[in-house]
N, CA, C and O atoms as a Tinker XYZ file with bonds, in Angstrom:
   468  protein
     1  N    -14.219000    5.561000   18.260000    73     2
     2  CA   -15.025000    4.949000   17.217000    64     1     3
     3  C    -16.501000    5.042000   17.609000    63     2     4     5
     4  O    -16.945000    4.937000   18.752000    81     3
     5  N    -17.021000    5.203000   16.764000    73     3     6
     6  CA   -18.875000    5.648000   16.702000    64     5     7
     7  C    -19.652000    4.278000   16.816000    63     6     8     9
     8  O    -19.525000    3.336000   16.034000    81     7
     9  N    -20.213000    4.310000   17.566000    73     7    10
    10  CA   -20.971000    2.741000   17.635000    64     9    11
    11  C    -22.130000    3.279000   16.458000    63    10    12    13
    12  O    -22.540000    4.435000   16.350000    81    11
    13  N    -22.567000    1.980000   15.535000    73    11    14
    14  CA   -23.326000    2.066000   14.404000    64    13    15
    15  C    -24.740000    1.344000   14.249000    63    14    16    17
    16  O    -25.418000    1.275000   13.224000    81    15
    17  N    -25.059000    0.757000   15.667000    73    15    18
    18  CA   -26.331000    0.263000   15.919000    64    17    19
    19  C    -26.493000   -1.019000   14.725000    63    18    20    21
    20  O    -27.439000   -1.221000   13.964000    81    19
    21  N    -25.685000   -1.499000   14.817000    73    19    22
    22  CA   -25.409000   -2.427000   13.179000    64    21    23
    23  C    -26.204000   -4.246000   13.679000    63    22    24    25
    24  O    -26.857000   -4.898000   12.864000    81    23
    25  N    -26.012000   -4.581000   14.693000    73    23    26
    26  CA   -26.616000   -5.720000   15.404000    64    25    27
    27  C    -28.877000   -5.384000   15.076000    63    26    28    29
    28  O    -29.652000   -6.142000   14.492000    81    27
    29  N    -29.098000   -4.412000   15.551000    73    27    30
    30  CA   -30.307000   -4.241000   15.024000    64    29    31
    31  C    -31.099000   -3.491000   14.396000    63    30    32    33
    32  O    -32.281000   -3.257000   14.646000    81    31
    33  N    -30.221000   -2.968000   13.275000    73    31    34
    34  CA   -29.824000   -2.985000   12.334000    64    33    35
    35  C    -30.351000   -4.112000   10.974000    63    34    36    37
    36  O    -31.275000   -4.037000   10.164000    81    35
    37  N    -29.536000   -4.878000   11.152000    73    35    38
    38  CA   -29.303000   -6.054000   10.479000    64    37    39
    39  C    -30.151000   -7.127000   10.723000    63    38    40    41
    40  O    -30.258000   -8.133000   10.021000    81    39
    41  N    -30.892000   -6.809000   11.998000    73    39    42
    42  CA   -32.186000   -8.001000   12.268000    64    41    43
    43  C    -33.042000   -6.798000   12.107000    63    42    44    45
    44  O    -33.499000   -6.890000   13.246000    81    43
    45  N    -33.471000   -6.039000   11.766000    73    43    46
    46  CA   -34.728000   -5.004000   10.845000    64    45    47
    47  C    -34.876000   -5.749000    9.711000    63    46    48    49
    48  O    -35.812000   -6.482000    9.391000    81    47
    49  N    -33.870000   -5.493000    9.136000    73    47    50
    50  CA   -33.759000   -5.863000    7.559000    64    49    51
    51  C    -34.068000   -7.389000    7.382000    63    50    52    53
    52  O    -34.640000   -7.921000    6.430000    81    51
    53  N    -33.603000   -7.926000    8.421000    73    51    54
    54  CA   -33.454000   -9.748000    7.697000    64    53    55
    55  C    -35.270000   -9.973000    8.356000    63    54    56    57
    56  O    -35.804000  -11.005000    7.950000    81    55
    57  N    -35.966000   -9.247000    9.114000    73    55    58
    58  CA   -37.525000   -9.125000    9.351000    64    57    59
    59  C    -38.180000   -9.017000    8.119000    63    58    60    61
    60  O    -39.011000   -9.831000    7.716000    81    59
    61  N    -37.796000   -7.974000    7.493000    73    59    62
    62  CA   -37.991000   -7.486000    6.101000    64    61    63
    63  C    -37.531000   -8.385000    5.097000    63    62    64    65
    64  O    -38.096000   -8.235000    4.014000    81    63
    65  N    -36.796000   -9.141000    5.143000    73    63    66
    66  CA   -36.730000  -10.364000    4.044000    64    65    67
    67  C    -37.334000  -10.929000    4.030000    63    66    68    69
    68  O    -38.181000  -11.038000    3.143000    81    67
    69  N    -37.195000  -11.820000    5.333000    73    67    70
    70  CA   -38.064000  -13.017000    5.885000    64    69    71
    71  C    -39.655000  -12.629000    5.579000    63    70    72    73
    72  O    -40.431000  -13.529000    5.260000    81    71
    73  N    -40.043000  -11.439000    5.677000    73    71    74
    74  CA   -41.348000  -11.195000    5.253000    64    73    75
    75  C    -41.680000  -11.555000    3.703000    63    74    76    77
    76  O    -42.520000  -12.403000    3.401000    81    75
    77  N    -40.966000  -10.854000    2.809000    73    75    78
    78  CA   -40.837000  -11.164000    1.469000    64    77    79
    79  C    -40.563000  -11.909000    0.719000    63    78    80    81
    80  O    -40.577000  -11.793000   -0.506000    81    79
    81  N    -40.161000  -13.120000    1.599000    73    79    82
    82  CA   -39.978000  -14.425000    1.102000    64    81    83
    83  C    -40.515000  -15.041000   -0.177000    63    82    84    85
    84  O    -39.983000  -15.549000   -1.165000    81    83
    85  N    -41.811000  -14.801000    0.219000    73    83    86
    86  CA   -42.387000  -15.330000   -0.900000    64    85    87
    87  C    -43.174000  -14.053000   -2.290000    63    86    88    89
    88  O    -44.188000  -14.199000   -2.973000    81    87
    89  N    -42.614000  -13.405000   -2.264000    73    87    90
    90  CA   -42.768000  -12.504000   -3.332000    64    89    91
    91  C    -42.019000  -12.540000   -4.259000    63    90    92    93
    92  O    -40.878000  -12.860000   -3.926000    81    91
    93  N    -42.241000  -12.234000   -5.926000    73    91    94
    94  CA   -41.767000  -12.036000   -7.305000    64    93    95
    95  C    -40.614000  -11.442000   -7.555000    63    94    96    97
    96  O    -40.518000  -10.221000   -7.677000    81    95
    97  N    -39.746000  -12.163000   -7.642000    73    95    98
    98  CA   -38.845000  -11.420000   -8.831000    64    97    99
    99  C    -37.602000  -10.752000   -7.837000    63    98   100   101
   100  O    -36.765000  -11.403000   -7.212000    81    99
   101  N    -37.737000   -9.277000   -7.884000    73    99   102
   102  CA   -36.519000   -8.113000   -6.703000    64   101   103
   103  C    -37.198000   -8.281000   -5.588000    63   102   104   105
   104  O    -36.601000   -8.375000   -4.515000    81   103
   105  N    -38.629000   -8.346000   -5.677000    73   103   106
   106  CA   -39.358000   -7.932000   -4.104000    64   105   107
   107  C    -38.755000   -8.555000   -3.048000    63   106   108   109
   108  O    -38.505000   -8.082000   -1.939000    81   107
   109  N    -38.391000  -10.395000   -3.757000    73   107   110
   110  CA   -38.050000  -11.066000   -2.365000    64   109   111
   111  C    -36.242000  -10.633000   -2.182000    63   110   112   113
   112  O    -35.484000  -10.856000   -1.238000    81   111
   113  N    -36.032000  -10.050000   -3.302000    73   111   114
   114  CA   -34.589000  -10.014000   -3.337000    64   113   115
   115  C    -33.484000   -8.379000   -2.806000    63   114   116   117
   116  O    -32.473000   -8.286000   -2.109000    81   115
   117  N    -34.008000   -7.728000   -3.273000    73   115   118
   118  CA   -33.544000   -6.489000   -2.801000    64   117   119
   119  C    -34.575000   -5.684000   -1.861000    63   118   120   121
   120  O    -35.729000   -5.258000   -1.910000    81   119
   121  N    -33.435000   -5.727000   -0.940000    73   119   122
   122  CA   -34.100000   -4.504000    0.095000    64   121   123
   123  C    -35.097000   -3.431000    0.249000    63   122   124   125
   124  O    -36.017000   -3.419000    1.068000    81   123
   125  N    -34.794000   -2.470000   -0.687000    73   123   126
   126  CA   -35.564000   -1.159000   -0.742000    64   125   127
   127  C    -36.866000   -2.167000   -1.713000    63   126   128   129
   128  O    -37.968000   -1.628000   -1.618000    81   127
   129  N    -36.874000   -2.806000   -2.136000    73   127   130
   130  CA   -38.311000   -3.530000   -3.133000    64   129   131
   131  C    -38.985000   -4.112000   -2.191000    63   130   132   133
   132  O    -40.200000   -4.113000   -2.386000    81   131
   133  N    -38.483000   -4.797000   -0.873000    73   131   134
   134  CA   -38.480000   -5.638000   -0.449000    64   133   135
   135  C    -39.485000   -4.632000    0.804000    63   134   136   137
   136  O    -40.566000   -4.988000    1.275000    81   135
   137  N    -39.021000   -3.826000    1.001000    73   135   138
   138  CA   -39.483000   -2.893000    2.087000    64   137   139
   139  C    -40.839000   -2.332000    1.608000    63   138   140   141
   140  O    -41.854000   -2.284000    2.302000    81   139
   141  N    -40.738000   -1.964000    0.484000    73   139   142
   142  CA   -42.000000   -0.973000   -0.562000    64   141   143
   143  C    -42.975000   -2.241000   -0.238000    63   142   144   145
   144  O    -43.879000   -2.148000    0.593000    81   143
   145  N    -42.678000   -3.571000   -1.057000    73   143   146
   146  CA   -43.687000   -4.324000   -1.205000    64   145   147
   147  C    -44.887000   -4.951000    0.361000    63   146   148   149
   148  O    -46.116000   -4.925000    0.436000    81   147
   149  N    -43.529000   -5.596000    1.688000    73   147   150
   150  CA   -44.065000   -5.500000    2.413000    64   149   151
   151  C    -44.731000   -4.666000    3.178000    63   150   152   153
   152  O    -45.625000   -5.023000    3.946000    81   151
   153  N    -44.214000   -3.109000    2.969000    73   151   154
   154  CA   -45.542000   -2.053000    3.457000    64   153   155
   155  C    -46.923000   -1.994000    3.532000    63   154   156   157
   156  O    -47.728000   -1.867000    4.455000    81   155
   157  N    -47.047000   -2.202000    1.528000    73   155   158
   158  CA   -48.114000   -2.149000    0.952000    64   157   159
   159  C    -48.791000   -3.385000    1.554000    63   158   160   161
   160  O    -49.923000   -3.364000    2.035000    81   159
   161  N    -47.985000   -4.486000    1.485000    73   159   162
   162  CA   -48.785000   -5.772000    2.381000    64   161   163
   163  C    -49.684000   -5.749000    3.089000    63   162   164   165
   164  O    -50.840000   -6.154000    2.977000    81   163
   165  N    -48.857000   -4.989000    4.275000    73   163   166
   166  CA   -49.187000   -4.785000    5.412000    64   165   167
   167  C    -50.751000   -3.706000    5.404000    63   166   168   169
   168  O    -51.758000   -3.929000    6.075000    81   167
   169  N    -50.573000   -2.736000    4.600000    73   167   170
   170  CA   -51.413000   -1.853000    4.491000    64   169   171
   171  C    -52.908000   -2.484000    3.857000    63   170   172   173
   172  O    -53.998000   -2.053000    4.234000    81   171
   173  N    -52.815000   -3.120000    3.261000    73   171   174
   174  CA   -53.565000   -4.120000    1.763000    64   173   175
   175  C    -54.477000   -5.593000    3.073000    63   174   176   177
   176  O    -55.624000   -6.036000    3.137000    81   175
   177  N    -53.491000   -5.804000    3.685000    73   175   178
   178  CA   -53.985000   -6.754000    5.059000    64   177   179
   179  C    -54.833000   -6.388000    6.037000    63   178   180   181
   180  O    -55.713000   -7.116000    6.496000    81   179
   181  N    -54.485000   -4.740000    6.534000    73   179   182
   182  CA   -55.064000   -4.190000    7.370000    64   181   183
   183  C    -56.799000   -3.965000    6.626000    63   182   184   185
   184  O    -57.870000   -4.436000    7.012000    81   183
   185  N    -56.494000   -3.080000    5.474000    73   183   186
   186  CA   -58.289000   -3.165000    4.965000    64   185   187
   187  C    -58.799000   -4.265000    4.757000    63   186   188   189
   188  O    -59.998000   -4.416000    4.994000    81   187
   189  N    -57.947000   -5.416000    4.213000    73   187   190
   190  CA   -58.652000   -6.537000    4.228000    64   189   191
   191  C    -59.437000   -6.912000    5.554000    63   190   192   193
   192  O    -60.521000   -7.472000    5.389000    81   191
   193  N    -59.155000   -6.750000    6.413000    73   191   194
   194  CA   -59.425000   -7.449000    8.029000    64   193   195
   195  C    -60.445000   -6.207000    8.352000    63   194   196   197
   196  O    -61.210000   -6.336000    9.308000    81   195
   197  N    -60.462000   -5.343000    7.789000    73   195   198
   198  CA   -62.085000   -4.629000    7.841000    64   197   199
   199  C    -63.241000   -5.018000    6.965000    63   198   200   201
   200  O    -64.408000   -5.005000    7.356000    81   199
   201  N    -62.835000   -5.385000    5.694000    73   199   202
   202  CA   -63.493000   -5.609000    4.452000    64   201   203
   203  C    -63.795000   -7.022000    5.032000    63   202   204   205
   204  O    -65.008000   -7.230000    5.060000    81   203
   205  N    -63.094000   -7.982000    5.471000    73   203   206
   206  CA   -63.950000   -9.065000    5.886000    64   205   207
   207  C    -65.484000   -8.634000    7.032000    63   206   208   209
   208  O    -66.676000   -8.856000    6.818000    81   207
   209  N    -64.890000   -8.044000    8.093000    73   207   210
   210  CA   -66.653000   -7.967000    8.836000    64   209   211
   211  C    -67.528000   -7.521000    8.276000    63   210   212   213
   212  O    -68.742000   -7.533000    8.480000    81   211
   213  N    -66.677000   -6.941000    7.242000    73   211   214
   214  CA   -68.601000   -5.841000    6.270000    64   213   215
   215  C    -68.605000   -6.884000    5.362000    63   214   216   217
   216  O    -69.701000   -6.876000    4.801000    81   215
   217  N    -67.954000   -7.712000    4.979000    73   215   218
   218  CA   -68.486000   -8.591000    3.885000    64   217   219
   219  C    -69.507000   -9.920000    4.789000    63   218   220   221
   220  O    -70.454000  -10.567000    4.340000    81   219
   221  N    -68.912000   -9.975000    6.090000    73   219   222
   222  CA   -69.540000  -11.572000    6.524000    64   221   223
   223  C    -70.961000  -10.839000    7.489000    63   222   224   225
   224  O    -71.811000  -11.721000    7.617000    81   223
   225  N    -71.312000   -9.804000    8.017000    73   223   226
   226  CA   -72.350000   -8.910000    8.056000    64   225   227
   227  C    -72.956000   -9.118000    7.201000    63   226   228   229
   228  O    -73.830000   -9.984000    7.229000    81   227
   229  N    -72.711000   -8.440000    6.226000    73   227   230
   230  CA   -73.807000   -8.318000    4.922000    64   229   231
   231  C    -74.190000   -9.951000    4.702000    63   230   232   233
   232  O    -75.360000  -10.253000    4.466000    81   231
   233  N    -73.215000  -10.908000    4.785000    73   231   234
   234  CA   -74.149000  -12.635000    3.807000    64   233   235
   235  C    -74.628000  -12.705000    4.971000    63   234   236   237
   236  O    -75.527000  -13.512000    4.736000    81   235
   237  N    -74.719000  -12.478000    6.048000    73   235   238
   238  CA   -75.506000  -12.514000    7.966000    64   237   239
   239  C    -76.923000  -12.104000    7.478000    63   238   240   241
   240  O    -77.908000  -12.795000    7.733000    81   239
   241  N    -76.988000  -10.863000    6.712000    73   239   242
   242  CA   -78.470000  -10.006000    7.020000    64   241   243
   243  C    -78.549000  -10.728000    5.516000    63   242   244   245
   244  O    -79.668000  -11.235000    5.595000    81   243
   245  N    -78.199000  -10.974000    4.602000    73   243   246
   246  CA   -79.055000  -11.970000    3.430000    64   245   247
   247  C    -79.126000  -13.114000    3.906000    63   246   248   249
   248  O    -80.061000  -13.522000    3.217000    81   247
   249  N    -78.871000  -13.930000    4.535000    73   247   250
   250  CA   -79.165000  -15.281000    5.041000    64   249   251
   251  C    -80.334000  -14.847000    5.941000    63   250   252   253
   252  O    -81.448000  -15.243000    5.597000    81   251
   253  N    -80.216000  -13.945000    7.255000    73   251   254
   254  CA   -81.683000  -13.633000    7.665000    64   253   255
   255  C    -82.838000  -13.126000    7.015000    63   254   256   257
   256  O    -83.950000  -13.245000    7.529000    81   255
   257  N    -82.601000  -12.404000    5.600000    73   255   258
   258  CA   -83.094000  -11.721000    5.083000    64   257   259
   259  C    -84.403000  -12.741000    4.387000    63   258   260   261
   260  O    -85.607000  -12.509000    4.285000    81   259
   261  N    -83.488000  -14.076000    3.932000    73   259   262
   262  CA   -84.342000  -15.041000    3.163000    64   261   263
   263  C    -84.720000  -16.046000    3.755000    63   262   264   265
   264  O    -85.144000  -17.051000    3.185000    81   263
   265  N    -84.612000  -15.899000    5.009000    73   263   266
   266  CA   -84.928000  -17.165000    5.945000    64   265   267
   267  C    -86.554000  -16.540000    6.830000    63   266   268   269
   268  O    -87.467000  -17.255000    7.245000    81   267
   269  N    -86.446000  -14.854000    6.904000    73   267   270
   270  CA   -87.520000  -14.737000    7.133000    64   269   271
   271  C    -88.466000  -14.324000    6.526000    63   270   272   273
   272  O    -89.647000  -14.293000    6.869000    81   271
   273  N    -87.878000  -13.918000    5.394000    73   271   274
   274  CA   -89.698000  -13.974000    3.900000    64   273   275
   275  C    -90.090000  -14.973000    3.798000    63   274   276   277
   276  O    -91.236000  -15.123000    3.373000    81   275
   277  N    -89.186000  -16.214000    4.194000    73   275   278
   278  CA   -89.923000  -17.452000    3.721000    64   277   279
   279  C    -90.643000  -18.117000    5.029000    63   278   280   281
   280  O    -90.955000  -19.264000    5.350000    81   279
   281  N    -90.744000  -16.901000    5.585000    73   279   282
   282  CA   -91.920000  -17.236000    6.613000    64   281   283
   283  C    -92.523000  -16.126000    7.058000    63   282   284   285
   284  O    -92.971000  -15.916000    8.186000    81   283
   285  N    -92.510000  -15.191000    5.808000    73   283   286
   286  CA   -93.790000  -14.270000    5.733000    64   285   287
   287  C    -93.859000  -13.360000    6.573000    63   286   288   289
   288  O    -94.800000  -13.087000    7.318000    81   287
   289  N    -91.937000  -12.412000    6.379000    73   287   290
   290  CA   -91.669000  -11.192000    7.124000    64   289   291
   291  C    -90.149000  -10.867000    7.042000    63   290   292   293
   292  O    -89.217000  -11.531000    7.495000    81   291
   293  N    -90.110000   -9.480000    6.236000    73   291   294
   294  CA   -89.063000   -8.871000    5.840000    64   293   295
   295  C    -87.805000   -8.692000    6.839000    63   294   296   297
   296  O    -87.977000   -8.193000    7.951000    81   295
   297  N    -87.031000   -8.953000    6.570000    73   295   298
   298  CA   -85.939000   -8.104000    7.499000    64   297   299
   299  C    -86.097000   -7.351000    8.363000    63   298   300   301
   300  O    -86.115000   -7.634000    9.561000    81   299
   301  N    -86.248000   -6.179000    7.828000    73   299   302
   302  CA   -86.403000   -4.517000    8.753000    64   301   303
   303  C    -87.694000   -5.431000    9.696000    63   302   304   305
   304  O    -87.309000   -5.789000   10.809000    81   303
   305  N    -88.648000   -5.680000    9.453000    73   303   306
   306  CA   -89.958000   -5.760000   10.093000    64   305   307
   307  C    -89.251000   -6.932000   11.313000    63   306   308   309
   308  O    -89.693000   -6.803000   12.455000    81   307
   309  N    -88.370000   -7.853000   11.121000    73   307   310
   310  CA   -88.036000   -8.967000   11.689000    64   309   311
   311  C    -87.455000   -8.051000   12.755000    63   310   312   313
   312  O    -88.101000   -7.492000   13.642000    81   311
   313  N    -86.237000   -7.979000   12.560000    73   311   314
   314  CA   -85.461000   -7.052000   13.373000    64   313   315
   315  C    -85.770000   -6.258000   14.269000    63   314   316   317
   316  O    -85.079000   -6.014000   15.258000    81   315
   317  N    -86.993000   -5.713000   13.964000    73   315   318
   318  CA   -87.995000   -4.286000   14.630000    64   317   319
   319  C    -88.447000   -5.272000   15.799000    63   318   320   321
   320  O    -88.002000   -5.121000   16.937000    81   319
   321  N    -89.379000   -6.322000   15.465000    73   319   322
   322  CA   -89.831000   -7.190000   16.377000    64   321   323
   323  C    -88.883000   -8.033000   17.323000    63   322   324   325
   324  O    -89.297000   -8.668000   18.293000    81   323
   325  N    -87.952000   -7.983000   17.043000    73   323   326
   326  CA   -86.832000   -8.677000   18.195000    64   325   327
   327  C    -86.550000   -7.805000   18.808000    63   326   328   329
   328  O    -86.464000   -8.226000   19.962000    81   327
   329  N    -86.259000   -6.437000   18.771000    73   327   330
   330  CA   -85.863000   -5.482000   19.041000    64   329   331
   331  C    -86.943000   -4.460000   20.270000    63   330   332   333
   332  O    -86.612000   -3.775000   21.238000    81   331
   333  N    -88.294000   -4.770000   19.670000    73   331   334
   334  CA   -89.133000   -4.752000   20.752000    64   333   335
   335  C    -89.703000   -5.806000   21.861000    63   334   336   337
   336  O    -90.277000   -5.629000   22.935000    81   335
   337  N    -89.275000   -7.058000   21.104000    73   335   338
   338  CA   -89.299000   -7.950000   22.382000    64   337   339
   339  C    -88.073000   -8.221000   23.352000    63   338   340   341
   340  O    -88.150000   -8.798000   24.437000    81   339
   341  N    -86.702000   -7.595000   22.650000    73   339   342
   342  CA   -86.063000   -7.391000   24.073000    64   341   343
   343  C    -85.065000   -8.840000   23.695000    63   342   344   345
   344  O    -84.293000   -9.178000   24.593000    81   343
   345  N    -85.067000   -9.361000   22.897000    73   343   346
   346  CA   -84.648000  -10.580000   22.106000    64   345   347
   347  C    -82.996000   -9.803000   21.552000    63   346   348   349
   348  O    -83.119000   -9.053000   20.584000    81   347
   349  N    -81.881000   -9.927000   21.989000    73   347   350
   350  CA   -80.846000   -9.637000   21.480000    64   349   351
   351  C    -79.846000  -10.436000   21.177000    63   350   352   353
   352  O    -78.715000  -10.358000   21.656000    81   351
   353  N    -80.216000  -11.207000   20.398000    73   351   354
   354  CA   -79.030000  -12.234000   19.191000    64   353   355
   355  C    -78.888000  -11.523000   18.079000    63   354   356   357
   356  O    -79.758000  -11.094000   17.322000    81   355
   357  N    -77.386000  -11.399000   18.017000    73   355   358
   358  CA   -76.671000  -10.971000   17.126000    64   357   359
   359  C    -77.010000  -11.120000   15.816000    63   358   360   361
   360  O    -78.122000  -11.612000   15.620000    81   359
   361  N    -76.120000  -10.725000   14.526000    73   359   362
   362  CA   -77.033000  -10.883000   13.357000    64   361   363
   363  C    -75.954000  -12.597000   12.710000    63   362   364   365
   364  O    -76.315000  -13.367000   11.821000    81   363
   365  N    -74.945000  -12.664000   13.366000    73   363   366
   366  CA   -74.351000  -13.955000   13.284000    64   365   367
   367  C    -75.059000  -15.354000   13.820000    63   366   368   369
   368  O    -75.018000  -16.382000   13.145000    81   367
   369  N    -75.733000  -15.276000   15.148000    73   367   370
   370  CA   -76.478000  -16.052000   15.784000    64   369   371
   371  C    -77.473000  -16.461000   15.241000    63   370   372   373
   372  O    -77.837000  -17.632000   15.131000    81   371
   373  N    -78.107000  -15.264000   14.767000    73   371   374
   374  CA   -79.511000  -15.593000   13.842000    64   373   375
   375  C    -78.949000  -16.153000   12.326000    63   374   376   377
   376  O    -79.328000  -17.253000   11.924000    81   375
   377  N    -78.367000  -15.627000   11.821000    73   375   378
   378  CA   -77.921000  -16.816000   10.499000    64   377   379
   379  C    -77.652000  -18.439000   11.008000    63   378   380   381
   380  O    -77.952000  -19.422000   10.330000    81   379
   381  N    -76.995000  -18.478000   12.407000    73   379   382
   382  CA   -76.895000  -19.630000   12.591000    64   381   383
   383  C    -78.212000  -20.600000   12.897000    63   382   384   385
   384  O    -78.329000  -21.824000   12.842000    81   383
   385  N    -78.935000  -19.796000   13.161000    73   383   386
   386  CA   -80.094000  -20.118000   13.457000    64   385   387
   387  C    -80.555000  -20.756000   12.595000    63   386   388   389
   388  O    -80.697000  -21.966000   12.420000    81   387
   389  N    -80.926000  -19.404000   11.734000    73   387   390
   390  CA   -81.833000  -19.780000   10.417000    64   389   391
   391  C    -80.982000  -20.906000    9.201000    63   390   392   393
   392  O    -81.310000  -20.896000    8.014000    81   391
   393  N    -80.141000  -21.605000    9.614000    73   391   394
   394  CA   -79.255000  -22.293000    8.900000    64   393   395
   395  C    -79.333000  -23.705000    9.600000    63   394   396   397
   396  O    -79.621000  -24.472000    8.681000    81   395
   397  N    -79.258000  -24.193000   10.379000    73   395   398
   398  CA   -79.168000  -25.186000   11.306000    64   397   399
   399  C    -79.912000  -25.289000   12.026000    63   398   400   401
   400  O    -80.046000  -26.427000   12.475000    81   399
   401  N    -81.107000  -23.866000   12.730000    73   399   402
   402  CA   -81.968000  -24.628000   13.269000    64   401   403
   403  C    -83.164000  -24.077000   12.741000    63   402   404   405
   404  O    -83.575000  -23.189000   13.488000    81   403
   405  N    -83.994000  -24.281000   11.593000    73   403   406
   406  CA   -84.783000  -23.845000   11.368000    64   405   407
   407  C    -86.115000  -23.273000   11.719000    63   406   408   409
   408  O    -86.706000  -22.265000   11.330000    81   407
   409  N    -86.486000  -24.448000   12.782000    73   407   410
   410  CA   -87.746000  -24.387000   13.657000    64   409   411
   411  C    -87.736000  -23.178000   14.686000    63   410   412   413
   412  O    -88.657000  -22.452000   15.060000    81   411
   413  N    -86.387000  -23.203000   15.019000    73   411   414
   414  CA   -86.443000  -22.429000   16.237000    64   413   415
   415  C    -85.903000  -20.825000   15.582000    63   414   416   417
   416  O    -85.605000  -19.842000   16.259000    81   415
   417  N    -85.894000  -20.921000   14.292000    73   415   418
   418  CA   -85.880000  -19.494000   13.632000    64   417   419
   419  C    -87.127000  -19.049000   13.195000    63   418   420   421
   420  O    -87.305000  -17.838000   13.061000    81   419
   421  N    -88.306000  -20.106000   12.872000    73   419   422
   422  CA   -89.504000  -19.957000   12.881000    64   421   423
   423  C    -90.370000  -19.442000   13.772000    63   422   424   425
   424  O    -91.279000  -18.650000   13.524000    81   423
   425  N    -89.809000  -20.323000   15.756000    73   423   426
   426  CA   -90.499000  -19.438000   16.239000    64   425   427
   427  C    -89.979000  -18.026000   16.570000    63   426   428   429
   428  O    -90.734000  -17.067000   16.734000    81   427
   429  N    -88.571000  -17.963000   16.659000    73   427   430
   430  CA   -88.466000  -16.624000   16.164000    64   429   431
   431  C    -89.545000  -15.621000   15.378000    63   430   432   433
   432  O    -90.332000  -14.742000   15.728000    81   431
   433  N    -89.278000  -16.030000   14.547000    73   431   434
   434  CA   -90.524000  -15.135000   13.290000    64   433   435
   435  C    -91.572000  -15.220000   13.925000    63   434   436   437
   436  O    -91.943000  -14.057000   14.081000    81   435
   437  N    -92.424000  -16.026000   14.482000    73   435   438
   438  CA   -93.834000  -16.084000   15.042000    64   437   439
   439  C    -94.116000  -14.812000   16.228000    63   438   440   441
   440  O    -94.944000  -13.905000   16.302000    81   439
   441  N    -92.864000  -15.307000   17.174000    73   439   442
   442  CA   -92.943000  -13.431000   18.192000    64   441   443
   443  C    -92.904000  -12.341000   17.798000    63   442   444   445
   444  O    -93.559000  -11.397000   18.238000    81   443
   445  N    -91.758000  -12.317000   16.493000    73   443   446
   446  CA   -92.000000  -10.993000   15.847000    64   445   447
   447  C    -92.841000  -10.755000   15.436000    63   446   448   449
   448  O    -93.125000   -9.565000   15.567000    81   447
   449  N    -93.693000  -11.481000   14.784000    73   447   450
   450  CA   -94.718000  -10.674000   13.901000    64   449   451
   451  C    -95.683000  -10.889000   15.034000    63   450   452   453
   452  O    -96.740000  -10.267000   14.922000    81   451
   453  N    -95.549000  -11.586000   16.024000    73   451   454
   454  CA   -97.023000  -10.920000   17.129000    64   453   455
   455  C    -96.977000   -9.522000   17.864000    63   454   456   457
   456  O    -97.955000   -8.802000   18.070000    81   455
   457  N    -95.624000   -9.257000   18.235000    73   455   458
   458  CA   -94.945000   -8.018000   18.328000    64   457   459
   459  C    -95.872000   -7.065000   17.440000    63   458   460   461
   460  O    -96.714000   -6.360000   17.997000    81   459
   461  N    -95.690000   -7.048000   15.897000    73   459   462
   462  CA   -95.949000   -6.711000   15.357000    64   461   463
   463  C    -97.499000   -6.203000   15.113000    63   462   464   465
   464  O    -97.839000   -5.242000   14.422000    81   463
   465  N    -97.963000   -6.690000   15.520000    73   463   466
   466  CA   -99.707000   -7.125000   14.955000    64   465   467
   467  C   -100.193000   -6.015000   16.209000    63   466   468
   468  O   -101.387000   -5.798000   16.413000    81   467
């Protein structure tokens, strides 16, 4: 008799349920739907978890973006000046900055633009 690998096997598949649990209709219910749908999941999850850092980047450099015109210096120009003073906080750090600590995102801005000058 042919051994049929049926033990894991049968815990593949019940992975594949248990995943689909909470899906519509056949998805959570039949197998081959069940398999299609969690693929795509999986696939649909993975870009998501890229599409988040380019999305929380980008509100990073608009939160710096408007925290330092309103003290009378663009982005690019901001950036340039940290960048020549050797100043390397992230573009997360500096939103936190310019969010909670304002003053000390100010003097931020003040080196850059002496940098600058």
């Amino acid at each position: 008799m042919r051994a049929q690998n049926t033990p894991a096997r049968k815990r593949a598949r019940k992975a594949v349920m248990k995943a689909a649990s909470g899906f519509h209709a056949g998805r959570h219910r039949q197998y081959r739907r069940a398999l299609e749908a969690t693929k795509r999941a999986e696939q649909q999850a993975f870009i998501g978890r890229k599409l988040k850092k380019r999305d929380f980047r980008q509100l990073w450099i608009t939160r710096i973006n408007i925290a330092a015109r309103n003290n009378g210096l663009s982005y690019s120009r901001f950036i340039s000046g940290l960048s020549r003073l050797g100043i390397e906080l992230d573009r997360k750090q500096l939103s936190e900055l310019a969010i909670h600590q304002p003053e000390a995102f100010t003097a931020l801005v003040e080196q850059a633009k002496g940098v600058l000058d």
